[in-house]
N, C-alpha and C positions, 0 to 999 in steps of 0.2 A: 296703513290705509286710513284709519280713525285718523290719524294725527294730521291727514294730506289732506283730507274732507273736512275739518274744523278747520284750518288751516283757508281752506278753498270759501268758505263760508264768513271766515274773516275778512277777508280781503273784498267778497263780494259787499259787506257793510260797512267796510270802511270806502270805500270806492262813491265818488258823486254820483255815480249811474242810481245806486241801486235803487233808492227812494223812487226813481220815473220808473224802472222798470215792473218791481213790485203794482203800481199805482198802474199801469197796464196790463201785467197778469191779472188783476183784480177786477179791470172793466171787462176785459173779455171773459172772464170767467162768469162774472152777471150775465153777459151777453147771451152765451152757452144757458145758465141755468135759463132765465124768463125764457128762453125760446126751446124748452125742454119739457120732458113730462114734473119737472118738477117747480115749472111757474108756478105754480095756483100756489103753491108752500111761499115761495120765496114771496113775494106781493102779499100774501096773509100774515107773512111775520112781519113784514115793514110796517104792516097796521094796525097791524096787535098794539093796545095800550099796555103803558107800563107805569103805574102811576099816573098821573096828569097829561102826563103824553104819549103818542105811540114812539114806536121803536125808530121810526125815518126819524122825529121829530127829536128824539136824543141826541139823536147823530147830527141832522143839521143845525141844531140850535145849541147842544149842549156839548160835545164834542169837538165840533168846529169852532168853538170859542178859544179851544185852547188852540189852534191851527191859528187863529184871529189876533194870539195874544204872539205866539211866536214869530206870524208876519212882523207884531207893532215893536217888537222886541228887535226885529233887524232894522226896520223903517227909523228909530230912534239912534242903534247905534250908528250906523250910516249914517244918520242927518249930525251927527255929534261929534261922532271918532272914527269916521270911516271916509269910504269916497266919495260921500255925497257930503261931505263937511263944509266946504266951501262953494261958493256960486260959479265960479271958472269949472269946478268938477258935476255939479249940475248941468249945466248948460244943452251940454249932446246929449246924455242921456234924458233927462227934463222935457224938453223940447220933441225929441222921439217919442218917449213915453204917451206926451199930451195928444199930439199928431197920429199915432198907435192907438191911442184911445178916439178919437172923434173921424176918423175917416171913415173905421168898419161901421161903427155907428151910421154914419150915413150910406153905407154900401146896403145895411139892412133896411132904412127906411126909405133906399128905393124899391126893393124888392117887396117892402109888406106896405105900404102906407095905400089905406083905402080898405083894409084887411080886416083892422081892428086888433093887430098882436103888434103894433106899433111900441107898446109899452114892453118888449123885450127888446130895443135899442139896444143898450146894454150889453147884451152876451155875448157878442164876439169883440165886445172890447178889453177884454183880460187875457193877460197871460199867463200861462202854467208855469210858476219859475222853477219848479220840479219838472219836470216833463222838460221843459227846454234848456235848463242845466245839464239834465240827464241827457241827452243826446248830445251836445256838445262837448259834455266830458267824454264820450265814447271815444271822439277824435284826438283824443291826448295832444302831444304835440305840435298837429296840426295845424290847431289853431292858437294864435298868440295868448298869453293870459290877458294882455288889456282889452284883448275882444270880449274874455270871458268876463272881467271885470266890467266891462260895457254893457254888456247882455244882464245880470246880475244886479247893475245900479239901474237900470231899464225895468226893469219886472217888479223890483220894491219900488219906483214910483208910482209903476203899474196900478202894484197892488193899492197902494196910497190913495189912489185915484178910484178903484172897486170900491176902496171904502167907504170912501166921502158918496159917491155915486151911492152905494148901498142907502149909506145914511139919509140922503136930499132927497131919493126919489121912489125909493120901496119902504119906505116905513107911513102905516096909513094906521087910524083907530088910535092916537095918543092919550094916554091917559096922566092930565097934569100931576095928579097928584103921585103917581109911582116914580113919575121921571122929576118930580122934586126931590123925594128920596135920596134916586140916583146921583141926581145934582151934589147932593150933600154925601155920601158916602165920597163920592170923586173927588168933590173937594177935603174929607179928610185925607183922603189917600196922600194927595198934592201935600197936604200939611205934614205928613209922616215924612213924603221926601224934602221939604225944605226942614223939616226939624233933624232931620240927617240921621233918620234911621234907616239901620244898613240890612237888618235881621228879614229873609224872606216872609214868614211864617205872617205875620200883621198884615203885607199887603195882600197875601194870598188869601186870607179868611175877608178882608173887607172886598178883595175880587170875587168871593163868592158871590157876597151879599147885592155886590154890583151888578152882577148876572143876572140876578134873580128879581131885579125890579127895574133894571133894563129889558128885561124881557117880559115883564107887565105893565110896562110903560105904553108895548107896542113898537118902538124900534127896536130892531131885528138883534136877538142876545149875542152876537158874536160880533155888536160894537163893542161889547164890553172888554173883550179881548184886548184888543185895541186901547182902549182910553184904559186900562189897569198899564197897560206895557209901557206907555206915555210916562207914567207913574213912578215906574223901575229904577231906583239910583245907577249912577252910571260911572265908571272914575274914569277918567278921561285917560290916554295912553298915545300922547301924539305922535312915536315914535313908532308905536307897534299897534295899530287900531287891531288887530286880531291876537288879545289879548289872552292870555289863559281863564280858563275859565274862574280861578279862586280869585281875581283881579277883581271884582263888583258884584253886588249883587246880581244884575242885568246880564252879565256874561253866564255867573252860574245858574241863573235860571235858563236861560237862552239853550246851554250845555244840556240841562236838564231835559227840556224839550223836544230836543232834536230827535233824538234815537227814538221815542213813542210817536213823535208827530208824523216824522216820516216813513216809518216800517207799520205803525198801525192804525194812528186816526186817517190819514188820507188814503191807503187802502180800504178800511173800513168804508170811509164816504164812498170811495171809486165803486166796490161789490155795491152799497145799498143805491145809488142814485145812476150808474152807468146802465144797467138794467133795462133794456126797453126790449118788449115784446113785437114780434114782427105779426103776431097773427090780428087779424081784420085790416092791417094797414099795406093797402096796395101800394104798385108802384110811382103810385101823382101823389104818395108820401115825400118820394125824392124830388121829387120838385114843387112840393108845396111851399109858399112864398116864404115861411120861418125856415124851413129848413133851407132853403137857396140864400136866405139872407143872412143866416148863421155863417153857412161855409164861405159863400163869398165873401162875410164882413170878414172873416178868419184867416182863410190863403191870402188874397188878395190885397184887403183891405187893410191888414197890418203889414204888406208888403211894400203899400204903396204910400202907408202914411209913415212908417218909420225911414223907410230906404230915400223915400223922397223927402224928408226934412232933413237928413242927415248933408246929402245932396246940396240942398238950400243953404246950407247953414256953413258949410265949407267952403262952396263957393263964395259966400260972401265973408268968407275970412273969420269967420266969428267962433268958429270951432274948427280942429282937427279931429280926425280920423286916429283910433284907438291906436297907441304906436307901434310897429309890426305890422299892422291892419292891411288888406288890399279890397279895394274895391268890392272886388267879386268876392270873397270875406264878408263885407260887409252886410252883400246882397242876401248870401246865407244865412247870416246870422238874425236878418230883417225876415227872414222866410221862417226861423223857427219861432220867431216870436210871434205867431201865428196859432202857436198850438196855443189852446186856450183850452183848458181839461176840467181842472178842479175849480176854480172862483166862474168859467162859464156857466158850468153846470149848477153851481151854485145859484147863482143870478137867475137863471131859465125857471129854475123854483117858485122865487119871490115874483118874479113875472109873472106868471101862467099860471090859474086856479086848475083849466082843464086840460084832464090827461092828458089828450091828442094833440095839443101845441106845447107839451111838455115832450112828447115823446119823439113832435118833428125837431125841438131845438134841440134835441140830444142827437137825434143823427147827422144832424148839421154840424153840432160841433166835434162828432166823431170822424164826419168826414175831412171839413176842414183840419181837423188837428192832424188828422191821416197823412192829407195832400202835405201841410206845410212841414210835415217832422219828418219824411223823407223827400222831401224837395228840397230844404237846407242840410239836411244830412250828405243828399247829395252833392249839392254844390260845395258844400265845404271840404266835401271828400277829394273832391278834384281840381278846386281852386291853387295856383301856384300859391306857395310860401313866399313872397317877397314881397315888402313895402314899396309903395312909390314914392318914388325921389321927393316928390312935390306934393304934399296932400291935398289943396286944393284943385289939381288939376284931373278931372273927367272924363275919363278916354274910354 
């Protein structure tokens, strides 16, 4: 019975599910506790200081950097040694990505402009590529791997795009002289990787230091992530981009990464920031303009900007359709990129000083990510398996 249970326990972590699922048991378990007699605890420890910052503020500044470094860790090898290497492998996902990012944006600032929470545009434009991996790997075979490959080089542009967004439009209060520092620490880093050292340890301690005066600069410390992974040596493998991990430094740290990022910082995040209390907030919370412009920008809005550039773009002969791929495939696949979980929730943060348009962007994006991860769930559950003869053609 031990052996069938370790066993059962193996498989569930080796599996792409598990990460989205855990990162769900975790929101709804926040859910459960803030709307329990043990709120007043959970909300007192978020704000409990711990040294120079409280307990949320570890976790989304200081925790999330490593979730920040492991995104720029994929976003590099893909742009380098993976499917996003070249512009022909760009192109359909690129293209969706960008369309996926600026429609829901505008889905939200029809729903709030005149409001004044305008400055959350933003949060229903990311996608959970945990969350939307995970239910698409549920469907095993069902769905082709180039979709899944589609879905995947979609969500790192995605994120690509959260960041730079992060970077242009939520970092306010600069401080020249900390992000000169910064400047210079980044550029030794740069200088370690053209002087062709291969050793972790060097870029990891000057990554500290990066953190730590990029986050007294006033841009948001989980750039730092990001511009450290930038940094990362990388040995190119143009036969096998999914390289073993002892293959580069960038691979072995990436390896490193994975199993804490996904079983415990983004759980972690999910219990500390999914939390929202239901008590004082009536029912004209569900339709209050953030929250309608969350969910709408999320179902919809990433349905209509990715499904319909994809559309655009086949028509006009300039890209196909993932090989295997069908249509109504495709539709699915545009519907889970909808769930927007971890970098929304994120974002709703740097947006919103108060509570109550913190606490309607979260039910927005609980709902929208609800509607859209069992609405391509569905379709793809019942979608036929067969490619069409013709990719450009529309029926």
């Amino acid at each position: 019975m031990a052996g069938r249970i370790q066993n059962t326990i193996r498989k569930f972590l080796d599996s792409g599910s598990a990460g989205g699922i855990l990162l769900i048991m975790a929101a709804i378990l926040a859910l459960i506790i803030a709307n329990s007699p043990l709120s007043e605890t959970y909300f007192h420890a978020l704000h409990a200081y711990i040294g120079p910052l409280s307990l949320a503020h570890w976790i989304n500044d200081a925790l999330m950097a490593l979730f920040f470094l492991m995104v720029g860790l994929e976003i590099k090898r893909e742009m380098v040694d993976g499917h996003l290497s070249s512009w022909p492998r760009r192109i359909l996902p690129g293209v969706a990505a960008a369309a996926g990012m600026a429609v829901p944006a505008l889905f939200y600032l029809f729903f709030t402009w005149g409001t004044g929470a305008t400055h959350g545009w933003a949060i229903p434009s990311a996608t959970d590529i945990a969350f939307a991996l995970g239910v698409i790997s549920l469907l095993g075979s069902r769905v082709p791997t180039s979709l899944k490959v589609f879905l995947a080089a979609l969500a790192i542009i995605d994120d690509l795009g959260a960041v730079v967004v992060i970077g242009l439009f939520y970092t306010t209060g600069l401080s020249p002289a900390d992000l000169g520092i910064a400047a210079l620490i980044f550029a030794a880093l740069l200088g370690l990787n053209r002087a062709g050292v291969l050793r972790l340890w060097p870029y990891l301690v000057l990554g500290v230091m990066l953190w730590f005066f990029v986050w007294r600069s006033g841009i948001h410390a989980t750039i730092a992530g990001v511009l450290l992974a930038l940094t990362i040596p990388l040995k190119r493998t143009p036969a096998t981009p999914e390289a073993p991990p002892a293959e580069s430094p960038l691979h072995r740290l990436e390896h490193a990464l994975m199993t804490p990022v996904s079983f415990v910082i983004i759980p972690i995040f999910g219990f500390a920031n999914a939390g929202v209390s239901f008590a004082g907030l009536g029912a004209d919370a569900l339709v209050a303009p953030v929250t309608l412009g969350v969910a709408t920008g999320l179902a919809l809005g990433k349905l209509v900007g990715i499904f319909g550039s994809v559309i655009i773009l086949v028509r006009l002969d300039w890209a196909d359709l993932p090989v295997g791929a069908s249509w109504m495939q495709m539709f699915g696949t545009a519907l889970l990129c909808g769930i927007g979980f971890t970098m929304s929730l994120f974002i709703s943060l740097l947006a919103f000083a108060d509570p109550l348009l913190q606490d309607e962007a979260k039910i927005g994006i609980l709902i929208g990510s609800l509607i859209s991860g069992v609405a391509g769930y569905t379709v793809l559950r019942l979608a036929k398996r067969e490619a069409p003869r013709r990719m450009q053609s529309v029926r």
